[in-house]
HTML snippet that shows the backbone in 3Dmol.js (N, CA, C, O; Angstrom):
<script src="https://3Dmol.org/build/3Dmol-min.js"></script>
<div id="view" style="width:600px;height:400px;position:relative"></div>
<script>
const pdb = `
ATOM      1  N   UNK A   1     172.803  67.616 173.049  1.00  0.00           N
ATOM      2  CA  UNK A   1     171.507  67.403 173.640  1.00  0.00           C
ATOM      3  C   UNK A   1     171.658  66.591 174.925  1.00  0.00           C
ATOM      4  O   UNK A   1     172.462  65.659 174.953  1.00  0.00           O
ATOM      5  N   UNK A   2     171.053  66.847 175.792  1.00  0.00           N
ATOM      6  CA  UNK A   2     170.922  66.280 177.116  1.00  0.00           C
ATOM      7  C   UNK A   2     170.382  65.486 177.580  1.00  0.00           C
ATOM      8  O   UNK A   2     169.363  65.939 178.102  1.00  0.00           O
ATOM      9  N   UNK A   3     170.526  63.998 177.765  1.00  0.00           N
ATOM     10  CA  UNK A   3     169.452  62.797 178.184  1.00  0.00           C
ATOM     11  C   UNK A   3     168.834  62.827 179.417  1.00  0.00           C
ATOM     12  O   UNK A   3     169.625  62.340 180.225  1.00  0.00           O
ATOM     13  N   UNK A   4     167.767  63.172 179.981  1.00  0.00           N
ATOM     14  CA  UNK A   4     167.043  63.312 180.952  1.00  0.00           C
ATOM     15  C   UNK A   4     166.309  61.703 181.170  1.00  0.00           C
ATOM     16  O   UNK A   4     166.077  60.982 180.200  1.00  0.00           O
ATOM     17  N   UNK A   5     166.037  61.345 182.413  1.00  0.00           N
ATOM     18  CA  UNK A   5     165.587  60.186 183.142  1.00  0.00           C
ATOM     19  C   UNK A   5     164.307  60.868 183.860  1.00  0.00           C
ATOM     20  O   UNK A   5     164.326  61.031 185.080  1.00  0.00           O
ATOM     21  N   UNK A   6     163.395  61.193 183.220  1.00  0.00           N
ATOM     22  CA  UNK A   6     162.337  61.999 184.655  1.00  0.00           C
ATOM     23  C   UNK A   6     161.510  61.020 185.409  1.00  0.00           C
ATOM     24  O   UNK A   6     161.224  59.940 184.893  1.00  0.00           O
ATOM     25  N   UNK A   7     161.171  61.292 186.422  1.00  0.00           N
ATOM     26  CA  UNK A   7     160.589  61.125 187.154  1.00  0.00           C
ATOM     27  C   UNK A   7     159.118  61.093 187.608  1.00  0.00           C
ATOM     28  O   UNK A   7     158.555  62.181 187.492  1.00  0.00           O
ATOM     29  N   UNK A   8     158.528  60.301 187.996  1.00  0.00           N
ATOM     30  CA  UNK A   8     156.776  60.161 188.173  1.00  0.00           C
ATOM     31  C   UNK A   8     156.312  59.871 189.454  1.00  0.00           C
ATOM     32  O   UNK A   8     156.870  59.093 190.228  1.00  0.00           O
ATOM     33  N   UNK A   9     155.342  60.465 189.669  1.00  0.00           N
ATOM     34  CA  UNK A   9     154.631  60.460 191.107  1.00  0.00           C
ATOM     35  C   UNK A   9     153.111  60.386 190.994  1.00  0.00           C
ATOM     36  O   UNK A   9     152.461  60.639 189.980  1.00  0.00           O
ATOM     37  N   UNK A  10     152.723  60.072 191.970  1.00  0.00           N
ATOM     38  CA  UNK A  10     150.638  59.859 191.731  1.00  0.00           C
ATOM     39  C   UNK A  10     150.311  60.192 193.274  1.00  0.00           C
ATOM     40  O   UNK A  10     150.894  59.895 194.316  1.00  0.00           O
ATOM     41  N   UNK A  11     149.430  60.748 193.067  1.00  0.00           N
ATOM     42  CA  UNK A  11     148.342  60.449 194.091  1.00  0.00           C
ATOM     43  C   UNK A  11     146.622  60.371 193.680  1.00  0.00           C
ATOM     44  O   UNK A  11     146.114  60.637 192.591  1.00  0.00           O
ATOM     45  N   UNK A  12     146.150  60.052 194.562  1.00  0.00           N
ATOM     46  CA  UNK A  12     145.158  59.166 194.159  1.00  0.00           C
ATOM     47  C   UNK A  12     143.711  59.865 195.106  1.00  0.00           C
ATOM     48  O   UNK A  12     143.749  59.517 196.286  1.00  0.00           O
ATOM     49  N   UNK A  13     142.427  60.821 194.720  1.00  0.00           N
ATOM     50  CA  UNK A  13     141.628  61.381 195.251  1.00  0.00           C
ATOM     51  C   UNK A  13     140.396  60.851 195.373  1.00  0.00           C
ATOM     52  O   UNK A  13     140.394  59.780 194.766  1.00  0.00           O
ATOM     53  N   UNK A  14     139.496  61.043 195.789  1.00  0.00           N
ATOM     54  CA  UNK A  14     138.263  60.373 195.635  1.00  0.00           C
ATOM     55  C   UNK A  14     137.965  60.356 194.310  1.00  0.00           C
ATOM     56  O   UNK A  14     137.893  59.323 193.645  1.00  0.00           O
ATOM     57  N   UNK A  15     137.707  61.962 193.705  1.00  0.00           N
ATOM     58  CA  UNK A  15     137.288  62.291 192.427  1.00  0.00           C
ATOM     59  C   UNK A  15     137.828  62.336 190.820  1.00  0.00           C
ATOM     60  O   UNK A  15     137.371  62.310 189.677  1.00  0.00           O
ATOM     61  N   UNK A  16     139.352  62.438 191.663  1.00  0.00           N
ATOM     62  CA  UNK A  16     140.203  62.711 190.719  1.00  0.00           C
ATOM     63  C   UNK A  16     142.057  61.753 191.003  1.00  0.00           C
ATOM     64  O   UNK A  16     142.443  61.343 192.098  1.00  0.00           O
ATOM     65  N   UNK A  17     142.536  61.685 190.200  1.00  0.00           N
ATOM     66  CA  UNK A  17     143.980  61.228 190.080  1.00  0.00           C
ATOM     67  C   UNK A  17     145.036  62.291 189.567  1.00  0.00           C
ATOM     68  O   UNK A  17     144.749  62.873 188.521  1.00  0.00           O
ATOM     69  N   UNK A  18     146.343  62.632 190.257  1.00  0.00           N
ATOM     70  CA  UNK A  18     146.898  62.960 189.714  1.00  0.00           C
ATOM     71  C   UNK A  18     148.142  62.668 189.448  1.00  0.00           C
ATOM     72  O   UNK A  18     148.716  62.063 190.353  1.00  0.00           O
ATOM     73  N   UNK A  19     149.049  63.002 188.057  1.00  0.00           N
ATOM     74  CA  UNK A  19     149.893  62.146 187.902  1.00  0.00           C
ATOM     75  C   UNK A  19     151.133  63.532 187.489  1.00  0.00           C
ATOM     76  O   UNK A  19     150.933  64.503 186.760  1.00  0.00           O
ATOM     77  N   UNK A  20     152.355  63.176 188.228  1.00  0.00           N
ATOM     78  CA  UNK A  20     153.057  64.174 188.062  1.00  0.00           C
ATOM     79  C   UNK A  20     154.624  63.489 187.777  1.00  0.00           C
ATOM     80  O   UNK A  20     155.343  62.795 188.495  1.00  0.00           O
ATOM     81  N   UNK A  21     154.872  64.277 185.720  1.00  0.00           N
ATOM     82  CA  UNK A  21     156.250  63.942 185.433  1.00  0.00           C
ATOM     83  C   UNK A  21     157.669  65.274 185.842  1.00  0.00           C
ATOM     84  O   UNK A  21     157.668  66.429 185.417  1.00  0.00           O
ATOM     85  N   UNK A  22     158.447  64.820 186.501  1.00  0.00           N
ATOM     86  CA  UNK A  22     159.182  65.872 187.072  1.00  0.00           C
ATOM     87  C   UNK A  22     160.532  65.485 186.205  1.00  0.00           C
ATOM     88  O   UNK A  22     160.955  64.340 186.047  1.00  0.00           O
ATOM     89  N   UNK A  23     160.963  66.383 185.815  1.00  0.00           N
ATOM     90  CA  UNK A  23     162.528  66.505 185.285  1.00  0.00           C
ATOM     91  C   UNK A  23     163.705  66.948 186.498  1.00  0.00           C
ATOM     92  O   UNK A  23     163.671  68.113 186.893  1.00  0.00           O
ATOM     93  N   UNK A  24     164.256  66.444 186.806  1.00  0.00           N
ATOM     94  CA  UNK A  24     164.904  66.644 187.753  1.00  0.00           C
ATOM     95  C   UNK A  24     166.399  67.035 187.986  1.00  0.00           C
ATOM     96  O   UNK A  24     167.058  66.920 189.019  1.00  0.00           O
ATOM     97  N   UNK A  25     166.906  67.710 186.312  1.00  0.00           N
ATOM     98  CA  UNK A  25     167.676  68.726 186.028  1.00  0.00           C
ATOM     99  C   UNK A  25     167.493  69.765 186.631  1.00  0.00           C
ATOM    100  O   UNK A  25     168.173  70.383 187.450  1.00  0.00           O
ATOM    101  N   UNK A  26     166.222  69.982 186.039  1.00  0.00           N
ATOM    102  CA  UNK A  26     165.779  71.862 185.724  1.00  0.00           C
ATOM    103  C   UNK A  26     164.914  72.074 187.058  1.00  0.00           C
ATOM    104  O   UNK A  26     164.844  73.068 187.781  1.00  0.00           O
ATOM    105  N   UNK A  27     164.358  70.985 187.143  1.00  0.00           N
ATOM    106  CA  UNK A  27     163.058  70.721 188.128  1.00  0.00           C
ATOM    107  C   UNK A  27     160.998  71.588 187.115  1.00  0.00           C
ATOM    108  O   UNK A  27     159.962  72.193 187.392  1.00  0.00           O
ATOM    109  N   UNK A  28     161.868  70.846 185.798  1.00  0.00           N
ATOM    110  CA  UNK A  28     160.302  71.406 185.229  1.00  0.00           C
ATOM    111  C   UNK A  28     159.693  70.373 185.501  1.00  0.00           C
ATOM    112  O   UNK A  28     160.159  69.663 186.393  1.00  0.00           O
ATOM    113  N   UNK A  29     158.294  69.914 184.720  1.00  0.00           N
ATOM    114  CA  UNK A  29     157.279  69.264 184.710  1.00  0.00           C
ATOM    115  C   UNK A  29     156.014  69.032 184.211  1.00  0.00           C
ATOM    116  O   UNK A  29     155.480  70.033 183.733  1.00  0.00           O
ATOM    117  N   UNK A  30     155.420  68.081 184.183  1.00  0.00           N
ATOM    118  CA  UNK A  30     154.093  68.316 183.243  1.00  0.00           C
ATOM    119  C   UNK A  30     152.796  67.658 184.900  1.00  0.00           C
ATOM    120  O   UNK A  30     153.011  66.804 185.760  1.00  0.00           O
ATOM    121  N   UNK A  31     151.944  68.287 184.738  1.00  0.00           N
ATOM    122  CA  UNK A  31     150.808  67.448 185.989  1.00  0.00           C
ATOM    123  C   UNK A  31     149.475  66.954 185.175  1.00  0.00           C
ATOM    124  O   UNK A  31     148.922  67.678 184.347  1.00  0.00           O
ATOM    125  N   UNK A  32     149.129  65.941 185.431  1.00  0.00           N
ATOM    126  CA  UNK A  32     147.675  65.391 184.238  1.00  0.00           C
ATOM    127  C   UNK A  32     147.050  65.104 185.637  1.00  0.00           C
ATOM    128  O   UNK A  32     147.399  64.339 186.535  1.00  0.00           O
ATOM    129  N   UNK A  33     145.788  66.158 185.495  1.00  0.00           N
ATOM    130  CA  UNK A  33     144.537  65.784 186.506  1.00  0.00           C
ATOM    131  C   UNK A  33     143.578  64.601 185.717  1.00  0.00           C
ATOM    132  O   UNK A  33     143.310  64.784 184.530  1.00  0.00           O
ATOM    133  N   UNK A  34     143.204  63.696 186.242  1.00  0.00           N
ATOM    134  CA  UNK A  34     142.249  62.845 185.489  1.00  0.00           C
ATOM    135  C   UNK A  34     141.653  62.369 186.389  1.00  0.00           C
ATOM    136  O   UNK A  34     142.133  61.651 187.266  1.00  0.00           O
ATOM    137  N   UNK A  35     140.342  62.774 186.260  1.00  0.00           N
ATOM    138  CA  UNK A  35     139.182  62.805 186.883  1.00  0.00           C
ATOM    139  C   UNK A  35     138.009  61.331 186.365  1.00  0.00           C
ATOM    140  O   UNK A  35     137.712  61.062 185.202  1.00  0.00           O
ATOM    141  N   UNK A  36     137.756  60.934 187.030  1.00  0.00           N
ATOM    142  CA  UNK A  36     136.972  59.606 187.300  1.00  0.00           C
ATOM    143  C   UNK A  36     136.046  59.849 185.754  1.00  0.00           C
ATOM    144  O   UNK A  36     136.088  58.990 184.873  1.00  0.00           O
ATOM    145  N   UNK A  37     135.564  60.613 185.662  1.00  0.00           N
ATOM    146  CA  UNK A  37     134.535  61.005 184.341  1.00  0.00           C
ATOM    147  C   UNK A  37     135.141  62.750 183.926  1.00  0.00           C
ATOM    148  O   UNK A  37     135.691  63.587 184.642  1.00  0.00           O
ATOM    149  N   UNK A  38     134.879  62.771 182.966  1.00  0.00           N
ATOM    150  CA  UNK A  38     135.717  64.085 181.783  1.00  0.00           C
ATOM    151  C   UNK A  38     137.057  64.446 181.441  1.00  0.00           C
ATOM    152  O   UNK A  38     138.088  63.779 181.533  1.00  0.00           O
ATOM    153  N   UNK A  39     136.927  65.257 181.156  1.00  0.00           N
ATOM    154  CA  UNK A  39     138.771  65.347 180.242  1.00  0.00           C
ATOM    155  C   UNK A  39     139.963  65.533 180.942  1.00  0.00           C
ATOM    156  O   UNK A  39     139.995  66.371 181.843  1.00  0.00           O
ATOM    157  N   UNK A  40     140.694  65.042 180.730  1.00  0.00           N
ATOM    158  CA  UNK A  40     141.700  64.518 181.683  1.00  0.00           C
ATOM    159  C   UNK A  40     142.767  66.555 181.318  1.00  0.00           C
ATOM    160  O   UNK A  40     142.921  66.954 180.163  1.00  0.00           O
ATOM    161  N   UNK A  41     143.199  67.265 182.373  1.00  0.00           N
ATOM    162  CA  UNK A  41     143.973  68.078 182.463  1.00  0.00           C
ATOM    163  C   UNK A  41     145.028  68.267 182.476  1.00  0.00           C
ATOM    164  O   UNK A  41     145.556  67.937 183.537  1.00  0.00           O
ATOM    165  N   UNK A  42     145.867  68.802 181.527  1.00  0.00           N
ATOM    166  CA  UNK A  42     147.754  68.840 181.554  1.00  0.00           C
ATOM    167  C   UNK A  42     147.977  70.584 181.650  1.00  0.00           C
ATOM    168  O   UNK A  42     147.492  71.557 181.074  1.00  0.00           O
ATOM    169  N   UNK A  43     148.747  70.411 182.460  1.00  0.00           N
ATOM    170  CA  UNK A  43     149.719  71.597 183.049  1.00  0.00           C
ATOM    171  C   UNK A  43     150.778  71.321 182.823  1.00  0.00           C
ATOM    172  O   UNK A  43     150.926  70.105 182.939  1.00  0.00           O
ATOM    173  N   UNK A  44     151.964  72.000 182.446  1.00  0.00           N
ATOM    174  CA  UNK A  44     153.189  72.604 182.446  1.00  0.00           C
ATOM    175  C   UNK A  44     153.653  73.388 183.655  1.00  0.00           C
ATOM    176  O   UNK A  44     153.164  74.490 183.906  1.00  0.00           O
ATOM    177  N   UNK A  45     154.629  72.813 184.438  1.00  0.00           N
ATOM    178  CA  UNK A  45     155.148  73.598 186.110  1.00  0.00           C
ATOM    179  C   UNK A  45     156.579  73.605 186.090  1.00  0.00           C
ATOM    180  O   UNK A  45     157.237  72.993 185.249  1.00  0.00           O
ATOM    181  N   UNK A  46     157.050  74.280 186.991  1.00  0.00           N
ATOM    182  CA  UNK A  46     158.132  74.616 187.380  1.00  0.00           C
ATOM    183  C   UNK A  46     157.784  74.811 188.759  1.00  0.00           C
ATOM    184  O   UNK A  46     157.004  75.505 189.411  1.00  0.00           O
ATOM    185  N   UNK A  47     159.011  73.586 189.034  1.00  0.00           N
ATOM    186  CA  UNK A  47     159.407  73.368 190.892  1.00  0.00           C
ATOM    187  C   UNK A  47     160.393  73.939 190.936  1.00  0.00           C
ATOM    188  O   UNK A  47     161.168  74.522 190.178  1.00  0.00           O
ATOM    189  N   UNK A  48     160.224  73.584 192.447  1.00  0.00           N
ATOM    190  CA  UNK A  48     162.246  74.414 193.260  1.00  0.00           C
ATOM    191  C   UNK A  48     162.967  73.014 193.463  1.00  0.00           C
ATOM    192  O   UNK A  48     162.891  71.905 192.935  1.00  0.00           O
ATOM    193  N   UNK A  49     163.624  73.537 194.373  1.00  0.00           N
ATOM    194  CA  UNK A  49     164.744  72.380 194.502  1.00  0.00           C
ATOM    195  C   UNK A  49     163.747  71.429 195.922  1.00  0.00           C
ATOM    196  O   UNK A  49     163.893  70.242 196.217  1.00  0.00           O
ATOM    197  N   UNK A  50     162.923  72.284 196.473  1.00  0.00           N
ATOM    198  CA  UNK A  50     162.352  71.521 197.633  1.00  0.00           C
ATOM    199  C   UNK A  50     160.895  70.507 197.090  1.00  0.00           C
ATOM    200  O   UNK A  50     159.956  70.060 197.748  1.00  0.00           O
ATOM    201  N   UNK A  51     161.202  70.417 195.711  1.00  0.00           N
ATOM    202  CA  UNK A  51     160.011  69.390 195.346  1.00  0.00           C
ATOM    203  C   UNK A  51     159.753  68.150 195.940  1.00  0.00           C
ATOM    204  O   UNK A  51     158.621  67.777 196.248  1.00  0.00           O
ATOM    205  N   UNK A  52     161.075  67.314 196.159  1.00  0.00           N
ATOM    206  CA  UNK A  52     161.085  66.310 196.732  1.00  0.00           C
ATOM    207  C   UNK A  52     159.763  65.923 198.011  1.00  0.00           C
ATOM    208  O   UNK A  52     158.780  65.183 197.962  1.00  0.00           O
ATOM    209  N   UNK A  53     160.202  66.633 198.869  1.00  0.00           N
ATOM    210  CA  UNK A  53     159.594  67.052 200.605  1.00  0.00           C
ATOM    211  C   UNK A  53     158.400  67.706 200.085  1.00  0.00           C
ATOM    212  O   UNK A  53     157.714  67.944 201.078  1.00  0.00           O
ATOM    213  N   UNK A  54     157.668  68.209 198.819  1.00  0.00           N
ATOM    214  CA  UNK A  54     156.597  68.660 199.016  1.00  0.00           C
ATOM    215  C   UNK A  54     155.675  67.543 198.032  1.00  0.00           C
ATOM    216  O   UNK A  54     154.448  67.433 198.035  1.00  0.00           O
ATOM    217  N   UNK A  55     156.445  66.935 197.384  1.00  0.00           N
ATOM    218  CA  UNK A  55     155.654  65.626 197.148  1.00  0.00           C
ATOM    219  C   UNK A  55     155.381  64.629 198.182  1.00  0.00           C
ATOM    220  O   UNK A  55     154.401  63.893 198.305  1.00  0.00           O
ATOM    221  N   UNK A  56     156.316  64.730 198.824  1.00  0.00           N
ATOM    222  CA  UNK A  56     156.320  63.488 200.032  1.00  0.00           C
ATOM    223  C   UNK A  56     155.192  64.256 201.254  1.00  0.00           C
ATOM    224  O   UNK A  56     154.462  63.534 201.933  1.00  0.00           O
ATOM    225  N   UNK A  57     155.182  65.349 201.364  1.00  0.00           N
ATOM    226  CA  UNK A  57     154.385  65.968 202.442  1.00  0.00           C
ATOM    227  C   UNK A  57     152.594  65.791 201.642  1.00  0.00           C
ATOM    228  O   UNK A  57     151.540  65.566 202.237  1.00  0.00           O
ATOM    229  N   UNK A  58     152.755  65.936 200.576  1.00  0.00           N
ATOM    230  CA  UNK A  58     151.178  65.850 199.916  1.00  0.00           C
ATOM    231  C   UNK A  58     150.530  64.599 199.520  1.00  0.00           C
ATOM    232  O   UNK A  58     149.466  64.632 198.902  1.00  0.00           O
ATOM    233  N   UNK A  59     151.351  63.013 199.973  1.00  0.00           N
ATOM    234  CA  UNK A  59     151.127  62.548 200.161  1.00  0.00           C
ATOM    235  C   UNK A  59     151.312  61.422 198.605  1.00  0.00           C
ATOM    236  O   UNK A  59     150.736  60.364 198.348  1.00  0.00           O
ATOM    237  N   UNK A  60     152.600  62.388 197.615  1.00  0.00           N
ATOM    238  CA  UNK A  60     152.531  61.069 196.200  1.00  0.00           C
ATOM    239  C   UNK A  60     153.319  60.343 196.613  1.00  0.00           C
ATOM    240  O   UNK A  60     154.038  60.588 197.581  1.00  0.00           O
ATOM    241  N   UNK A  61     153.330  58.997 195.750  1.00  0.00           N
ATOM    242  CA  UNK A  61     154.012  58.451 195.820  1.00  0.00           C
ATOM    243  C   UNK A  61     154.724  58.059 194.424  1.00  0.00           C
ATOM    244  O   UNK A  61     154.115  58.061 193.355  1.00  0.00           O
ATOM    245  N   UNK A  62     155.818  57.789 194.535  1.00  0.00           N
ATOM    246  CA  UNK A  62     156.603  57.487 193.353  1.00  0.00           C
ATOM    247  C   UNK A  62     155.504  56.356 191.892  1.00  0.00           C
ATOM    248  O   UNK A  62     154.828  55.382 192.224  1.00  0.00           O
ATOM    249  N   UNK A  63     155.591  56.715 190.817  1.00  0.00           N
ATOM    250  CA  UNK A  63     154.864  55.808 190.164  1.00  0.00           C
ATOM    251  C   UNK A  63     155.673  55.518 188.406  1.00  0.00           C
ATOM    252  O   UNK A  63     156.852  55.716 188.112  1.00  0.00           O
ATOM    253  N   UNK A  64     154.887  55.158 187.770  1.00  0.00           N
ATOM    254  CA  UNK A  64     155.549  54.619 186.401  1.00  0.00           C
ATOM    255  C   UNK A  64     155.565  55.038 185.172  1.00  0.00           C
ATOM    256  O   UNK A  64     154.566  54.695 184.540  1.00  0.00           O
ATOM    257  N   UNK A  65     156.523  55.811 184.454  1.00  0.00           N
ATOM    258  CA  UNK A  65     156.269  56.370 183.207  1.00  0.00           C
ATOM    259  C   UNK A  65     154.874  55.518 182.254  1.00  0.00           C
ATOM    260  O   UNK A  65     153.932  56.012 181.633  1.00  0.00           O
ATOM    261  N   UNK A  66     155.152  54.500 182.419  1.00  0.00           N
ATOM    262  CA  UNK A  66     154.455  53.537 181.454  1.00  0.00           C
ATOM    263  C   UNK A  66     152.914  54.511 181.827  1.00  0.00           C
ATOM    264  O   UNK A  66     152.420  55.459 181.216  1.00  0.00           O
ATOM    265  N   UNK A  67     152.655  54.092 182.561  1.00  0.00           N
ATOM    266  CA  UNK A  67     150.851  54.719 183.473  1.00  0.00           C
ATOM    267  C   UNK A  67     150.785  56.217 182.585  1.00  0.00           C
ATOM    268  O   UNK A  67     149.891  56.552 181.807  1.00  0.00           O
ATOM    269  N   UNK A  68     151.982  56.974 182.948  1.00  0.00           N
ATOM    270  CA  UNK A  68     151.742  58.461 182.973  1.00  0.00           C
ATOM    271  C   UNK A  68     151.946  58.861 181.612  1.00  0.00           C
ATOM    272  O   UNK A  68     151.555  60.025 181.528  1.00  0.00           O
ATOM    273  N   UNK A  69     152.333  58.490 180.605  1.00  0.00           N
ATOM    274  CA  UNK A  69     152.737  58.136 179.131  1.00  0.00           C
ATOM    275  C   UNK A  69     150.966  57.557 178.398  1.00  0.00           C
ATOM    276  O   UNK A  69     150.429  57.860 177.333  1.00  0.00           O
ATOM    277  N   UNK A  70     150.485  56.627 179.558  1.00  0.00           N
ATOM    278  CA  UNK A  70     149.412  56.233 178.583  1.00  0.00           C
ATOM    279  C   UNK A  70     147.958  57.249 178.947  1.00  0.00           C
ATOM    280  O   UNK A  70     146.928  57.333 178.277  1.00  0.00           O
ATOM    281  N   UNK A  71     148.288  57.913 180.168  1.00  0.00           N
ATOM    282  CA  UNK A  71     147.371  59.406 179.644  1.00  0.00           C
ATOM    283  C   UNK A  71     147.626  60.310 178.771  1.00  0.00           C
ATOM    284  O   UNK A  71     146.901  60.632 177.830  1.00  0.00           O
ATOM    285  N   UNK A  72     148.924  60.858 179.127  1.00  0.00           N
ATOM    286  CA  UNK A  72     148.953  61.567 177.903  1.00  0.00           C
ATOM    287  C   UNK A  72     149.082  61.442 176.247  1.00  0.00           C
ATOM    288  O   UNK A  72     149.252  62.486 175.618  1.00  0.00           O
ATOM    289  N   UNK A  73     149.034  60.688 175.825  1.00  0.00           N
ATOM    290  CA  UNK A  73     148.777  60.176 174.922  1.00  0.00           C
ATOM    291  C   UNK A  73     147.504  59.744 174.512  1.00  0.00           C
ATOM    292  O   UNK A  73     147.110  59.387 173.401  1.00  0.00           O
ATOM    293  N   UNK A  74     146.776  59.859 175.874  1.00  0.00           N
ATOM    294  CA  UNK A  74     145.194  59.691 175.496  1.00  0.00           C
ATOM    295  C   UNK A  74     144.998  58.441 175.439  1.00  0.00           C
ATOM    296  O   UNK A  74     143.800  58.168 175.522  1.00  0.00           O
ATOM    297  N   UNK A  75     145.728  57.487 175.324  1.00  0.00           N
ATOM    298  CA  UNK A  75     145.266  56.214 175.144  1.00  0.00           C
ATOM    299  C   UNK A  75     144.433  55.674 175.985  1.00  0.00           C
ATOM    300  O   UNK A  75     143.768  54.762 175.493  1.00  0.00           O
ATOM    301  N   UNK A  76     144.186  55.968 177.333  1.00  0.00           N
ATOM    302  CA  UNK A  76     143.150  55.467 177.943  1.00  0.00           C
ATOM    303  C   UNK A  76     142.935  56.922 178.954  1.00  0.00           C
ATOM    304  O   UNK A  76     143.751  57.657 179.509  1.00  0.00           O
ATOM    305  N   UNK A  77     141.326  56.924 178.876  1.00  0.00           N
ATOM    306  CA  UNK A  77     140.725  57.994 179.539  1.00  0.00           C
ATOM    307  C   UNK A  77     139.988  57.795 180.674  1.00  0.00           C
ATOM    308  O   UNK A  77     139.466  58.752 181.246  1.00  0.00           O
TER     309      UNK A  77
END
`;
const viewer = $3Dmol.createViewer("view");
viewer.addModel(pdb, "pdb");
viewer.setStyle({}, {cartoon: {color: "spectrum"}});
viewer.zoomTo();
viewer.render();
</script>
C-alpha cells in the first residue's frame, strides 16, 4: 500500500468557498463547494500534471488538511 501526503488549496468567493484535496501521485482529488448557507458539495476529479499553474492562475492558495477534513466530515457547515 502506498502512503500518500495530499495536498490542499482554498479559495475564497463572495458566495461560496472552495476547498480542494489533491493527491499528487496520480493527480486525483476531491473539491467541497461550501456555500455561505446550504449543503456543502463534494466532487471527485482528476487533474493533469499542469494542476499546479492552474491553481496558482485561479487564484488558490495553499491551505490545511485540518480545515478541509472538518468539512468533509460535516463537522462544521
Amino acid at each position: 500500500m502506498q502512503h500518500v501526503v495530499h495536498e490542499y488549496f482554498k479559495r475564497e468567493f463572495d458566495d461560496f468557498t472552495v476547498l480542494v484535496q489533491l493527491n499528487p501521485v496520480d493527480y486525483t482529488g476531491v473539491e467541497l463547494t461550501i456555500p455561505k448557507s446550504g449543503t456543502i458539495e463534494k466532487r471527485k476529479l482528476e487533474f493533469d500534471e499542469d494542476i499546479y499553474e492552474d491553481l496558482k492562475v485561479d487564484g488558490f492558495a495553499q491551505s490545511s488538511a485540518l480545515e478541509f477534513n472538518i468539512y468533509l466530515k460535516g463537522l462544521k457547515s
